[in-house]
PDB file as gemmi writes it, atoms N, CA and C in Angstrom:
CRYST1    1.000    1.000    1.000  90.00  90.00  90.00 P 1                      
ATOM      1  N   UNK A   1      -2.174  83.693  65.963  1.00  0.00           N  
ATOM      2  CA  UNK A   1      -0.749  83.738  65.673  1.00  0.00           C  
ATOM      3  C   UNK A   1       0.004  83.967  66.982  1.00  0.00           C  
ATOM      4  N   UNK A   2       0.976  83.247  66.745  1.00  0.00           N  
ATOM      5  CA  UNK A   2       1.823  83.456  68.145  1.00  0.00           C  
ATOM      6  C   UNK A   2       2.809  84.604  68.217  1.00  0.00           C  
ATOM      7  N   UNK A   3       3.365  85.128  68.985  1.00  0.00           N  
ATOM      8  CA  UNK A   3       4.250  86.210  69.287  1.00  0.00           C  
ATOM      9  C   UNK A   3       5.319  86.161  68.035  1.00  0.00           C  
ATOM     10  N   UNK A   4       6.282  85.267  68.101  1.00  0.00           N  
ATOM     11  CA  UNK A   4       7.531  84.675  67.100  1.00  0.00           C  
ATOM     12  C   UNK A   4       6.966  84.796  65.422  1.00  0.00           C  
ATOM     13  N   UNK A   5       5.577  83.972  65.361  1.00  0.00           N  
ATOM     14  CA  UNK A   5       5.097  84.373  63.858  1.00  0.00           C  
ATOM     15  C   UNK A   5       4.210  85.597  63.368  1.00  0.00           C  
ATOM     16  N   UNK A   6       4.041  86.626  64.283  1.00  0.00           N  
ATOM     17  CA  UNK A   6       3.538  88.297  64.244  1.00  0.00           C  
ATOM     18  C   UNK A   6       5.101  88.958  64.006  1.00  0.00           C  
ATOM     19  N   UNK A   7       6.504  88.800  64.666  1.00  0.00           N  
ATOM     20  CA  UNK A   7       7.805  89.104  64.404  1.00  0.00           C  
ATOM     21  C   UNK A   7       8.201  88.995  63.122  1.00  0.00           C  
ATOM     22  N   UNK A   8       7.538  87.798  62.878  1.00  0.00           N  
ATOM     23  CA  UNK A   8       8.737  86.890  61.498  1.00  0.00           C  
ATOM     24  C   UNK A   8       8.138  87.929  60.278  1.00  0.00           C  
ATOM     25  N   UNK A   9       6.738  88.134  60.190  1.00  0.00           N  
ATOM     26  CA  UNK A   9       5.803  88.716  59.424  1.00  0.00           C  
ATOM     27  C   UNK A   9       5.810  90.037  59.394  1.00  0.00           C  
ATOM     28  N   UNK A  10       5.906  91.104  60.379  1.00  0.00           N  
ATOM     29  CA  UNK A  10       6.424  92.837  60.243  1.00  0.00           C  
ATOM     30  C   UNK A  10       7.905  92.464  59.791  1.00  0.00           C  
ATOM     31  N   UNK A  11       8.344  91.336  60.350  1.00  0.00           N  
ATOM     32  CA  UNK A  11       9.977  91.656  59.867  1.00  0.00           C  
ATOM     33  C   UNK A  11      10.059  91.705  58.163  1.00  0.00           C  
ATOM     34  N   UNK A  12       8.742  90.867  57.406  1.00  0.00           N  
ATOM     35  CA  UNK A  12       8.985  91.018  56.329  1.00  0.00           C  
ATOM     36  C   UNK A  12       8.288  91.570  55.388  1.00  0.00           C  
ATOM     37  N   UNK A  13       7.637  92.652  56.196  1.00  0.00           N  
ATOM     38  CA  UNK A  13       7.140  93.741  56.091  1.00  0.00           C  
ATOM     39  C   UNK A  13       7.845  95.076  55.675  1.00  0.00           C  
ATOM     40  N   UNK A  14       8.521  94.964  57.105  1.00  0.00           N  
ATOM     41  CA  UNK A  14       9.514  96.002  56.956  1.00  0.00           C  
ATOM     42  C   UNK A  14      10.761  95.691  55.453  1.00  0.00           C  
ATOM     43  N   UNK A  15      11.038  94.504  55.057  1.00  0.00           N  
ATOM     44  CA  UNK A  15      12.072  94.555  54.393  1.00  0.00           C  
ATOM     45  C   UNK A  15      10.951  94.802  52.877  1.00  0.00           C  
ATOM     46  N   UNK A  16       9.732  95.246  52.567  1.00  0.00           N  
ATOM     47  CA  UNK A  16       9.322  95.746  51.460  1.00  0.00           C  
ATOM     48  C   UNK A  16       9.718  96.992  51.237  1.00  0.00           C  
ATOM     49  N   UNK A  17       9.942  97.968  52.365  1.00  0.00           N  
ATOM     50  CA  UNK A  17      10.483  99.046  52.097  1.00  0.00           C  
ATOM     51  C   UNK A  17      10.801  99.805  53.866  1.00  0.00           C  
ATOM     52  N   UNK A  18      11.550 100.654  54.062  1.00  0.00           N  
ATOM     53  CA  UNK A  18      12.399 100.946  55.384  1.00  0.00           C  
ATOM     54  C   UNK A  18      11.304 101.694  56.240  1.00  0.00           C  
ATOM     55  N   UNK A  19      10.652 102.660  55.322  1.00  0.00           N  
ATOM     56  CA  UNK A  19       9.642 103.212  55.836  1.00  0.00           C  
ATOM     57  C   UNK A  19       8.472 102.240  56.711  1.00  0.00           C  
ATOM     58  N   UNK A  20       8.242 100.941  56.783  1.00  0.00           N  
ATOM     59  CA  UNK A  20       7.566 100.087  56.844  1.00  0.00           C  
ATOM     60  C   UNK A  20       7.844  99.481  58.377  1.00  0.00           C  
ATOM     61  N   UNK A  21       8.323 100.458  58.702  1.00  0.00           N  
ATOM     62  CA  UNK A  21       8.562 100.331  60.262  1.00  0.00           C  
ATOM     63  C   UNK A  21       7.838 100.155  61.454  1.00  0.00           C  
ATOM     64  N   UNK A  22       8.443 100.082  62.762  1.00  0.00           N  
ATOM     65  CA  UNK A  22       7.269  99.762  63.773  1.00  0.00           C  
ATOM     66  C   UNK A  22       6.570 101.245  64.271  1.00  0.00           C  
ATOM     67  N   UNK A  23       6.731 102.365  63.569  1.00  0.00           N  
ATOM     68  CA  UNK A  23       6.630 103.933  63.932  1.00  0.00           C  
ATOM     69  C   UNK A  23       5.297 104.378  62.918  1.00  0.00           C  
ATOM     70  N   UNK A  24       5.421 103.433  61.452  1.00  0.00           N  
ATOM     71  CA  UNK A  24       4.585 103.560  60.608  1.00  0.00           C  
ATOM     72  C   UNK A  24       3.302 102.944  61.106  1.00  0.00           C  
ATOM     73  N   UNK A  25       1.932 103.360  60.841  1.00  0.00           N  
ATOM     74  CA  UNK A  25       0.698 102.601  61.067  1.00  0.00           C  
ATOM     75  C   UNK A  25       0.632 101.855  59.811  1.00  0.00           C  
ATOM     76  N   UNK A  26       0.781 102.486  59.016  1.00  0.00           N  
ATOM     77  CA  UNK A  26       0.457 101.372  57.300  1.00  0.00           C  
ATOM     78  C   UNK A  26       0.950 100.555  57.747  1.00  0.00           C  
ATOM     79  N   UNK A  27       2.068 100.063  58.414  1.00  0.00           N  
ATOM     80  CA  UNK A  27       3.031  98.466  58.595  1.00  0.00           C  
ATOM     81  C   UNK A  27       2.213  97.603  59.235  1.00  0.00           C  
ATOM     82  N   UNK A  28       0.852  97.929  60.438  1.00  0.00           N  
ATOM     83  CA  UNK A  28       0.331  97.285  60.921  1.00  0.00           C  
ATOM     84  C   UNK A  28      -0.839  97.231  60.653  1.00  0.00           C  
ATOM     85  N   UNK A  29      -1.694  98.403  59.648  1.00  0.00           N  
ATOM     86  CA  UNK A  29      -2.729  98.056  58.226  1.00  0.00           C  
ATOM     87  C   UNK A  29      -2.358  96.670  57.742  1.00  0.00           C  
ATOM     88  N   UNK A  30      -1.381  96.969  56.928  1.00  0.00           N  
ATOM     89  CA  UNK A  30      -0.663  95.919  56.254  1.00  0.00           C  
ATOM     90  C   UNK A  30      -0.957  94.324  56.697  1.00  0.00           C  
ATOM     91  N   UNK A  31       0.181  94.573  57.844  1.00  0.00           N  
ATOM     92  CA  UNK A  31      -0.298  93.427  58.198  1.00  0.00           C  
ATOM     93  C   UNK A  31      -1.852  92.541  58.694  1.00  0.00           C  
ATOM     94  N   UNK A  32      -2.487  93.794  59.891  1.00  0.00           N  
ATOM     95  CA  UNK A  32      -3.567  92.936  60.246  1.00  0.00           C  
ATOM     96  C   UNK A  32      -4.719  92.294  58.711  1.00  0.00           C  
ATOM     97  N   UNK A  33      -4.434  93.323  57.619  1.00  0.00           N  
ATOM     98  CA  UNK A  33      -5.263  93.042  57.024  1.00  0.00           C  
ATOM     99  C   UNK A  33      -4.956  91.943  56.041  1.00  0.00           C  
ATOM    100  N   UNK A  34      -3.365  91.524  56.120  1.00  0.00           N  
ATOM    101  CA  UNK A  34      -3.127  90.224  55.362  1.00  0.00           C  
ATOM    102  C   UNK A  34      -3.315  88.822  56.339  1.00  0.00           C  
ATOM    103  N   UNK A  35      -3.681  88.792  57.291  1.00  0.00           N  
ATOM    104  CA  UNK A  35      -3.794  87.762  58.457  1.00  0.00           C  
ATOM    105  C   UNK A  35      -4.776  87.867  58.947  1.00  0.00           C  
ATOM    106  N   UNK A  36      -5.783  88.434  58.660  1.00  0.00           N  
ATOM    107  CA  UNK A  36      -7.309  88.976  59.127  1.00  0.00           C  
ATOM    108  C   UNK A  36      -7.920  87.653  59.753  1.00  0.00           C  
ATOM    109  N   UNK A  37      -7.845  86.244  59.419  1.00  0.00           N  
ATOM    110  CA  UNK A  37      -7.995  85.427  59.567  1.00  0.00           C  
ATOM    111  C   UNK A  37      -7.521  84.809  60.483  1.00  0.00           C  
ATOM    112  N   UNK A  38      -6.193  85.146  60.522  1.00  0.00           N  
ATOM    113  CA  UNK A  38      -5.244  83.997  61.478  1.00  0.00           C  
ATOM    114  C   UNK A  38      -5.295  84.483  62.859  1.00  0.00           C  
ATOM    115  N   UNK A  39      -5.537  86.080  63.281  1.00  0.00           N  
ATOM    116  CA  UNK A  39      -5.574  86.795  64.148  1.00  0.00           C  
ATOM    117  C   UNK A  39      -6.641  86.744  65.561  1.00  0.00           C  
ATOM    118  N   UNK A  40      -6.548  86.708  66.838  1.00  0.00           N  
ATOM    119  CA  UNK A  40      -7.523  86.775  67.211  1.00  0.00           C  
ATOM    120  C   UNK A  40      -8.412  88.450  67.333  1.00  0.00           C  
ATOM    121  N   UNK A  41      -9.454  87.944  68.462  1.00  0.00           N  
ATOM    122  CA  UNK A  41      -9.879  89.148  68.745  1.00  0.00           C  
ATOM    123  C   UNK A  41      -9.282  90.691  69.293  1.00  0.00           C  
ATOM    124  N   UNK A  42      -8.367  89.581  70.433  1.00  0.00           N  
ATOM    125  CA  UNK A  42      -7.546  90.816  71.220  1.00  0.00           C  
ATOM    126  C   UNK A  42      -6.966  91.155  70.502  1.00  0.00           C  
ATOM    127  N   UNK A  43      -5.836  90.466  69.397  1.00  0.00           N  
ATOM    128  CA  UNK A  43      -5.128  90.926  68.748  1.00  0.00           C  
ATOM    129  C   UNK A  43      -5.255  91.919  67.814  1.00  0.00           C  
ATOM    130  N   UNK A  44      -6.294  91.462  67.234  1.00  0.00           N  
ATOM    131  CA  UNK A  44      -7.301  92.967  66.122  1.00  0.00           C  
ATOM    132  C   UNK A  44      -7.366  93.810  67.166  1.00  0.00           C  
ATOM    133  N   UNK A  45      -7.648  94.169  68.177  1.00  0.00           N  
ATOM    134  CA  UNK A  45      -8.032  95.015  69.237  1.00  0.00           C  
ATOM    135  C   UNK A  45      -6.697  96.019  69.698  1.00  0.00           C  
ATOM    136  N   UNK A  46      -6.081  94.861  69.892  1.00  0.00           N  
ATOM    137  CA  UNK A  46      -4.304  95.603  70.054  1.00  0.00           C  
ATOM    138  C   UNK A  46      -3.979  96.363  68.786  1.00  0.00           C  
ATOM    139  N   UNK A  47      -3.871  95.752  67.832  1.00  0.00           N  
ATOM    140  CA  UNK A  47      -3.669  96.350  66.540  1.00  0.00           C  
ATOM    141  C   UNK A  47      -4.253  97.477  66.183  1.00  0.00           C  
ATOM    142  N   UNK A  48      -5.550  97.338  66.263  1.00  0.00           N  
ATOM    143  CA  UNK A  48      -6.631  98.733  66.215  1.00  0.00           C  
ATOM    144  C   UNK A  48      -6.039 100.239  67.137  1.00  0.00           C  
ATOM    145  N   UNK A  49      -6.074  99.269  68.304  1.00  0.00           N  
ATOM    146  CA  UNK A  49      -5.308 100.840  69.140  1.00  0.00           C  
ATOM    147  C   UNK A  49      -3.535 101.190  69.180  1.00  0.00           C  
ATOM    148  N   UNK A  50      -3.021 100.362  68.149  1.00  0.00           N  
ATOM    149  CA  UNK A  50      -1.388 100.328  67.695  1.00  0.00           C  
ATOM    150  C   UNK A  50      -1.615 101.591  66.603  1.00  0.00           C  
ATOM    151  N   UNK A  51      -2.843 101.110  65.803  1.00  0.00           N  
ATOM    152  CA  UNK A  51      -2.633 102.567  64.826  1.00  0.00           C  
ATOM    153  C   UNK A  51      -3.039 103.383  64.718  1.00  0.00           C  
ATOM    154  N   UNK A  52      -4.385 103.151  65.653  1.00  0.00           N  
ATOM    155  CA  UNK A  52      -5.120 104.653  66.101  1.00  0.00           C  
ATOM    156  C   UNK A  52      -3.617 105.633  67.108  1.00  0.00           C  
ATOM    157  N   UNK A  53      -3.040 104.878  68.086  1.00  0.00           N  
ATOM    158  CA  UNK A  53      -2.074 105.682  68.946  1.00  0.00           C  
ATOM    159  C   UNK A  53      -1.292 106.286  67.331  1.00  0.00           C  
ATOM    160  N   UNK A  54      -0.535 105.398  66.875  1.00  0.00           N  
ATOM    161  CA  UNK A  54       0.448 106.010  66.096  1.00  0.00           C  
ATOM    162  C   UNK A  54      -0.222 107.476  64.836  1.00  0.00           C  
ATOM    163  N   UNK A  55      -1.136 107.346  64.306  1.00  0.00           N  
ATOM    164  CA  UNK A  55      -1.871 108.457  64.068  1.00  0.00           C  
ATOM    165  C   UNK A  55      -2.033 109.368  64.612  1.00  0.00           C  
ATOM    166  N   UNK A  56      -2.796 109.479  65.931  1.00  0.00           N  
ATOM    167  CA  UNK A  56      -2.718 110.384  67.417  1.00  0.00           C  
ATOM    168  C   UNK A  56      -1.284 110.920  66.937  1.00  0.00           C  
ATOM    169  N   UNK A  57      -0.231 110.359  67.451  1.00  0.00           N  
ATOM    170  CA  UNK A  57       1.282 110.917  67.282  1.00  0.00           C  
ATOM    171  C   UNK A  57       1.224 111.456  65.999  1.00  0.00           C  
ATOM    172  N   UNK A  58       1.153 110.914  65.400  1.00  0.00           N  
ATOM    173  CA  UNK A  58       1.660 112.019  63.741  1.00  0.00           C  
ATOM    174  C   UNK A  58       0.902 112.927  63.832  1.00  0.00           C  
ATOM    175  N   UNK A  59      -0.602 113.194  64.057  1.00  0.00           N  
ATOM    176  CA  UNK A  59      -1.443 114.246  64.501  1.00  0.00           C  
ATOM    177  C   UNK A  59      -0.961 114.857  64.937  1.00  0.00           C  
ATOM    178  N   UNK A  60      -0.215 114.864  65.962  1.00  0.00           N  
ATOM    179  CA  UNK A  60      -0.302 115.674  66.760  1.00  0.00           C  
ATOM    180  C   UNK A  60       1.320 116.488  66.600  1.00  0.00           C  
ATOM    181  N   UNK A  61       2.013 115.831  66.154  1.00  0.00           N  
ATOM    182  CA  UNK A  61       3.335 116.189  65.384  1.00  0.00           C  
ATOM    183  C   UNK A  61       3.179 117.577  64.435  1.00  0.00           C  
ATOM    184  N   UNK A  62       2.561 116.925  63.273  1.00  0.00           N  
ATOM    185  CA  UNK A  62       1.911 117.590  62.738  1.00  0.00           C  
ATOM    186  C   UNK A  62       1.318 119.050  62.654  1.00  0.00           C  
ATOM    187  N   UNK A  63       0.153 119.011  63.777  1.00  0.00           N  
ATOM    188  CA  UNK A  63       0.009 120.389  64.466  1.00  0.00           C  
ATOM    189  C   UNK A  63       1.057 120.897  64.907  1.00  0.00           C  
ATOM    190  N   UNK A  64       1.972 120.656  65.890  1.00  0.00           N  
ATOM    191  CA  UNK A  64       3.176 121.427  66.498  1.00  0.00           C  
ATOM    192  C   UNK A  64       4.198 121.842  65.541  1.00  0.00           C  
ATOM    193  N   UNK A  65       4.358 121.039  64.396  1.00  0.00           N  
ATOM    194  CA  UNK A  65       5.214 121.961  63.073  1.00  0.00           C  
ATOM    195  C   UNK A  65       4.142 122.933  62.658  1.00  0.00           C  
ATOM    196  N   UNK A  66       2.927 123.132  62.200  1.00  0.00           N  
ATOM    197  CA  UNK A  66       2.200 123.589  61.940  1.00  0.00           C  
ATOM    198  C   UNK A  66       1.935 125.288  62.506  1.00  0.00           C  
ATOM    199  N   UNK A  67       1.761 124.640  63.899  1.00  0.00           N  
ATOM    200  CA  UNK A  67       1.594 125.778  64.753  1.00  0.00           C  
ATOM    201  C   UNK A  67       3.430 126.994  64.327  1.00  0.00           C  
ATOM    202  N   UNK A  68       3.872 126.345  64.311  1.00  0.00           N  
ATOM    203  CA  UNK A  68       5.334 127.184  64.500  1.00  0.00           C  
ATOM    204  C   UNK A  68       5.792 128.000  62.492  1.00  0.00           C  
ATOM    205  N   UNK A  69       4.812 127.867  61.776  1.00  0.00           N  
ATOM    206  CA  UNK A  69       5.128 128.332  60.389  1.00  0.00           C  
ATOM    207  C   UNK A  69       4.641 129.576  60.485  1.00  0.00           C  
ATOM    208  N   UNK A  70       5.359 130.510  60.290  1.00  0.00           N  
ATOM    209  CA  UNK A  70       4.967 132.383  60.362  1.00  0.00           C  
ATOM    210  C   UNK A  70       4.456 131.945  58.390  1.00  0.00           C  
ATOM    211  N   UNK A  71       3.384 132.200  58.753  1.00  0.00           N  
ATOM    212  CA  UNK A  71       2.110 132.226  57.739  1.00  0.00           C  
ATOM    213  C   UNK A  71       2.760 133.339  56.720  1.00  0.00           C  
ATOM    214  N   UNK A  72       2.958 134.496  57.260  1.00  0.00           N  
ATOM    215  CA  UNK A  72       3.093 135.881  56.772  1.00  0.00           C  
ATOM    216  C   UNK A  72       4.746 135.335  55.895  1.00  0.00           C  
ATOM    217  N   UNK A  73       4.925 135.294  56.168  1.00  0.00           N  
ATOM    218  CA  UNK A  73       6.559 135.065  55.674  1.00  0.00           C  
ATOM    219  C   UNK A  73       6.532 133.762  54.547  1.00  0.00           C  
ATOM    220  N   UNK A  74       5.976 132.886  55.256  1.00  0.00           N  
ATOM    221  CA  UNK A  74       6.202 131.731  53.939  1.00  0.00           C  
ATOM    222  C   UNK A  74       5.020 132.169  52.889  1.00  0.00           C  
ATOM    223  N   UNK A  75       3.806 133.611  52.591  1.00  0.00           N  
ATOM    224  CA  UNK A  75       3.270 133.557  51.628  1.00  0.00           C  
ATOM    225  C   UNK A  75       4.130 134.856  50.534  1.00  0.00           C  
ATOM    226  N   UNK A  76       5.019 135.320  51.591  1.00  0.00           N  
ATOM    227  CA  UNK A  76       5.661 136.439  51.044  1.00  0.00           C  
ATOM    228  C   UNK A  76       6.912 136.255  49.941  1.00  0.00           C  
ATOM    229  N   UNK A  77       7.005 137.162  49.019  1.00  0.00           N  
ATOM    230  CA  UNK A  77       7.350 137.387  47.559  1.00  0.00           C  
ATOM    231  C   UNK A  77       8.564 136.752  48.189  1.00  0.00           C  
ATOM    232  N   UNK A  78       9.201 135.862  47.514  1.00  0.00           N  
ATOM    233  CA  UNK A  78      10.771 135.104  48.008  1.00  0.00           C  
ATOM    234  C   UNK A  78      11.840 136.633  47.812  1.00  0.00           C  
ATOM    235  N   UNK A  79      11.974 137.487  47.303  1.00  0.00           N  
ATOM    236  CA  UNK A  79      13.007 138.927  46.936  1.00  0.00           C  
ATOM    237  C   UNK A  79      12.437 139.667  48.539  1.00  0.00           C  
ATOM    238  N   UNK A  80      11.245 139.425  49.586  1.00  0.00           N  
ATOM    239  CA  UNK A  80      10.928 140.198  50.766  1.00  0.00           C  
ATOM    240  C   UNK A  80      11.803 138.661  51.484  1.00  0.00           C  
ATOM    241  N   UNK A  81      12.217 137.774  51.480  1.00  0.00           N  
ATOM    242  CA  UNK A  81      12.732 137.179  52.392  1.00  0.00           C  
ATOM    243  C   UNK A  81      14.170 137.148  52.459  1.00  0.00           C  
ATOM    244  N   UNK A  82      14.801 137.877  51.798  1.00  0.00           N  
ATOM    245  CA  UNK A  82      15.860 138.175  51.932  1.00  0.00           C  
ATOM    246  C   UNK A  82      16.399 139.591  52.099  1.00  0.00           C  
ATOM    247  N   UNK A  83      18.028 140.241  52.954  1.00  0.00           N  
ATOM    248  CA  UNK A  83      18.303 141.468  52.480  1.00  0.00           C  
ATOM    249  C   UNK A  83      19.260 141.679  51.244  1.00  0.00           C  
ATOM    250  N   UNK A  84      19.154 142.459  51.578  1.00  0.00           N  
ATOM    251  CA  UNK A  84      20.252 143.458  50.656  1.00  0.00           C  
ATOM    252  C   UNK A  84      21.550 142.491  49.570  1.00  0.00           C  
ATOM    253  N   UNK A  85      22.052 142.434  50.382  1.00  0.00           N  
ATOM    254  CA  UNK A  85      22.970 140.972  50.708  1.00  0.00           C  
ATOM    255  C   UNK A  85      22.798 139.978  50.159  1.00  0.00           C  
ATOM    256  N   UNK A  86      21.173 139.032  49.813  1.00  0.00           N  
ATOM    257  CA  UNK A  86      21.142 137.871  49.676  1.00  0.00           C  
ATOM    258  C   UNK A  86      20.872 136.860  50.527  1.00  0.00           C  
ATOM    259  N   UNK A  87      21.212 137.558  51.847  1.00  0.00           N  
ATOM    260  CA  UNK A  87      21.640 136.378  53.555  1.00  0.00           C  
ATOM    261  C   UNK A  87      20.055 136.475  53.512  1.00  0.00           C  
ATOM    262  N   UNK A  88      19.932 135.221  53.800  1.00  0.00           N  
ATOM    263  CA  UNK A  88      18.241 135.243  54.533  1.00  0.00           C  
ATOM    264  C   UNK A  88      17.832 135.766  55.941  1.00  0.00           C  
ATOM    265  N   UNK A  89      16.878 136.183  55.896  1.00  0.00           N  
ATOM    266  CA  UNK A  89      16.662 137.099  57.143  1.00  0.00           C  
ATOM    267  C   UNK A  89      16.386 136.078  57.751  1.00  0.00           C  
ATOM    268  N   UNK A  90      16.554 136.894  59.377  1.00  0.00           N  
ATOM    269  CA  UNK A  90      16.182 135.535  60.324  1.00  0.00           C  
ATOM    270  C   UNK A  90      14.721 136.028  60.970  1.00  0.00           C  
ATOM    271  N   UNK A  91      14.009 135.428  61.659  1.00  0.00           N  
ATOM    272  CA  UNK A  91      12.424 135.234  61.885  1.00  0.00           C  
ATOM    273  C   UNK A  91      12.509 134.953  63.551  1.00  0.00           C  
ATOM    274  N   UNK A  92      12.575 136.205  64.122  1.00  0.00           N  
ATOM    275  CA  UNK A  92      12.252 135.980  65.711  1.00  0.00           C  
ATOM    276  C   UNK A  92      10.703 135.531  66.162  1.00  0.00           C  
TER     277      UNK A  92                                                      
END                                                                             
């Protein structure tokens, strides 16, 4: 497949749903695996490391929200996360 007909094809990809973007790996699941045929080698190859990278990134996203959740607080009784007041406490 040439450059112009790999475009034409995520483009109508993406219009199955928004999420289906060039950020998503499913978009390029998707595709390589509906063109499995038409594709060359490099191109499976490119593709392969298009969604292994984009995984890597959400991985690693992932962990860094992860890392930052005070454990102690989000298992605690919702009436200990607030004062007196109602105002939610804040979490230094």
């Amino acid at each position: 497949m040439d450059s112009i007909e790999i475009t034409t094809e995520l483009n109508k990809i993406n219009r199955i749903h928004s999420s289906l973007d060039e950020t998503n790996p499913i978009t390029y699941i998707i595709f390589q695996e509906s063109f499995r045929d038409k594709l060359s080698e490099s191109q499976h190859a490119w593709l392969d490391m298009k969604v292994y990278e984009l995984n890597h990134k959400a991985t690693t996203k992932l962990e860094m929200v992860k890392s930052n959740i005070d454990v102690g607080l989000a298992m605690a009784d919702i009436r200990d996360k607030f004062d007196d007041h109602g105002i939610m406490k804040q979490v230094d």
